[in-house]
N, C-alpha and C positions, 0 to 999 in steps of 0.2 A: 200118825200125824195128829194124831186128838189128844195123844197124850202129852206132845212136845207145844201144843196149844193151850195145854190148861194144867197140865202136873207143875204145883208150886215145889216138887222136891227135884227139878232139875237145875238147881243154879248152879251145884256143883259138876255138871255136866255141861252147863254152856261151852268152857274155852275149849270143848273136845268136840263138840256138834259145830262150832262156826268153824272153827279149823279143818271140819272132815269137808264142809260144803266148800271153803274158799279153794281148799286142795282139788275136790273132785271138780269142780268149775273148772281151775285153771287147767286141771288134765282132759276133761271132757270136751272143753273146747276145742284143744289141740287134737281130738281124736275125733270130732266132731261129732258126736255121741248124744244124741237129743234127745232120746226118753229120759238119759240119767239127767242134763241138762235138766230139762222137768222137774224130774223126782226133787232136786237140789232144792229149786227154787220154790216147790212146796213147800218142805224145809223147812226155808226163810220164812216163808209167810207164816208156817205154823207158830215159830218161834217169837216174831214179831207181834204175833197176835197173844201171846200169853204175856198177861199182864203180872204175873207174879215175880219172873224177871227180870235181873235187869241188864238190858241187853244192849243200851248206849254204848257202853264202853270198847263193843266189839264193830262198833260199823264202819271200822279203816279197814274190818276185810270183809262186812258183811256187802258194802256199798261199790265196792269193785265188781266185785260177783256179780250182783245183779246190774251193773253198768257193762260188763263185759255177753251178757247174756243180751243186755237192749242193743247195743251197737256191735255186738261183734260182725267179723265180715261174712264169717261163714259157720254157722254155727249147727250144720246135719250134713249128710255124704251128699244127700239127691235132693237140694234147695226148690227146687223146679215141682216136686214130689209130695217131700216135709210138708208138713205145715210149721214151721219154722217161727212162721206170724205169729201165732199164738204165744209162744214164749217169749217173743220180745214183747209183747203187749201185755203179758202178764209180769216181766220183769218191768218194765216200764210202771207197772201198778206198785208194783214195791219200790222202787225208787221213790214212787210220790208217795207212800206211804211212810218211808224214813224220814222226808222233808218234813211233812207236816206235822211227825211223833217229834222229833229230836232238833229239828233247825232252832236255831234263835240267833240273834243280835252276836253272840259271845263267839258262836263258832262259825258262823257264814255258809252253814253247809249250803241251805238252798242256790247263792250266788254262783257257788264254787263248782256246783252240778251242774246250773244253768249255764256257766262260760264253758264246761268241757262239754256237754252235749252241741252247743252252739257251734264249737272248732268242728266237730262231728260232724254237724250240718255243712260247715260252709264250706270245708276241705273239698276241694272238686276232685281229688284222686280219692274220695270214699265211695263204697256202692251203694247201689238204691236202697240193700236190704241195712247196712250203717243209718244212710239217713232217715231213715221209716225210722229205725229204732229213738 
């Protein structure tokens, strides 16, 4: 993780690191697989945190990932168990930390997150653990 945080000779590696994470998400989900869920989402944070890249161009799947980690319905075998919380609270942090690096005026991200978390909230057939996220 320290290396995918601060190695400036990974740019040519980025389109193979977001693509391994958006894939492992979208499978881990469906297998409801929470440590790798984690691991993922480290990941992202490492990546997002290295400033030597540049990593804008990839967050039409980096922003999924971590939006399908905050709101997903079910995202470990024994919910009740997991600590579950933790990960959408840390995905939740990555979320607001893409807003704040890459929003502006030009692309509307912050809006565009705020209306679909919002559907998230209001939708009365989502469950408690959708709406926390």
């Amino acid at each position: 993780l320290q290396s995918l945080s601060q190695d400036p000779g990974l740019y040519q590696l980025v389109p193979y690191l977001v693509e391994f994470i958006f894939t492992g998400v979208r499978i881990n989900t469906i297998q409801h697989n929470l440590a790798l869920l984690i691991y993922l989402m480290r990941m992202m944070k490492a990546l997002l945190d290295n400033n030597c890249i540049y990593i804008e161009k990839y967050l039409h799947e980096l922003l999924p990932s971590a939006l399908s980690c905050c709101v997903g319905r079910r995202l470990c075998l024994r919910p009740e168990i997991d600590n579950h919380w933790a990960l959408r609270d840390f995905a939740a942090r990555l979320v607001s930390q893409m807003c704040r690096n890459f929003s502006s005026c030009v692309n509307s991200l912050q809006g565009r997150i705020v209306r679909l978390l919002n559907s998230s909230l209001c939708d009365p057939g989502s469950s408690i653990s959708t709406q926390y996220g």
